[in-house]
C-alpha positions, 0 to 999 in steps of 0.5 A: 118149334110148334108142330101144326100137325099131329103124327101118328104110327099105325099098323095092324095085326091078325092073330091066332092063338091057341094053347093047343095048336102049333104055328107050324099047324096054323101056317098048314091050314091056312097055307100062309106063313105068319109074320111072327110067331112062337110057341108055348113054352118058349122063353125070350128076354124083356125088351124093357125089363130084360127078364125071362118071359115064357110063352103063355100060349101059341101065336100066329101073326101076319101084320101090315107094316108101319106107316107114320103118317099125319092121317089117321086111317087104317084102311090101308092096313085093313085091305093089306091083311084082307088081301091076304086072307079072303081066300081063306074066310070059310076056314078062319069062320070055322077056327073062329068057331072053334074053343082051341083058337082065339082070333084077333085083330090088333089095331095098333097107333102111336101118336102125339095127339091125346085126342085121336080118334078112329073110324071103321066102315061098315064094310071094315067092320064085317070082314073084321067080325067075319074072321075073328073073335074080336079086336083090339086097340092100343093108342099109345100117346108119345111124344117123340115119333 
């Protein structure tokens, strides 16, 4: 049976790395505990492959949940992570600026529509530039969501 919708999984995520400084580091600074996090060095098993993978690097991660929706928007997403780190924009412009960290904002969606597309506003686009290096887009085309 056709769909007359498109469905769409959505969620975004900031992170900190470094290969230097530990999350244990990052949470001190930023008095946030993160969401995920390893530590250079670390090993952990592929979910697809089941190989030993090492921890290139160090990552801290704070993220919005998944939400599977037929709209396509992350502002919501957006606004969850703001929330949480507006206090602490002076302190993410100076690890921003700083060679030892990368900060990113991952937006990731899941979708059974080939032709997505994304819109960020202008007031988005500078809190997204004010606390990180770049950002980051995964669309993945599935099928089965």
């Amino acid at each position: 049976m056709k769909k007359d919708y498109f469905v769409n999984k959505l969620y975004c995520e900031f992170t900190i790395v470094s290969d230097e400084i530990e999350p244990e580091e990052i949470s001190h600074i930023l008095g946030i505990s993160p969401d995920r996090f390893f530590v250079k060095g670390e090993t952990s098993l592929s979910r697809n492959s089941g190989s030993v993978i090492k921890k290139p690097h160090n990552l801290w991660s704070i993220s919005s949940s998944a939400i599977i929706s037929e709209e396509v928007n992350i502002s919501s997403h957006l606004e969850h992570l703001k929330l949480k780190l507006i206090k602490k924009i002076k302190v993410l412009k100076r690890l921003k600026s700083d060679v030892k960290y990368e900060l990113s904002f991952w937006v990731w969606l899941e979708t059974d529509n080939s032709g997505i597309g994304l819109d960020i506003s202008e007031q988005e686009m500078l809190f997204l530039t004010e606390c990180s290096n770049r950002v980051h887009f995964s669309f993945i085309t599935n099928d089965e969501i």
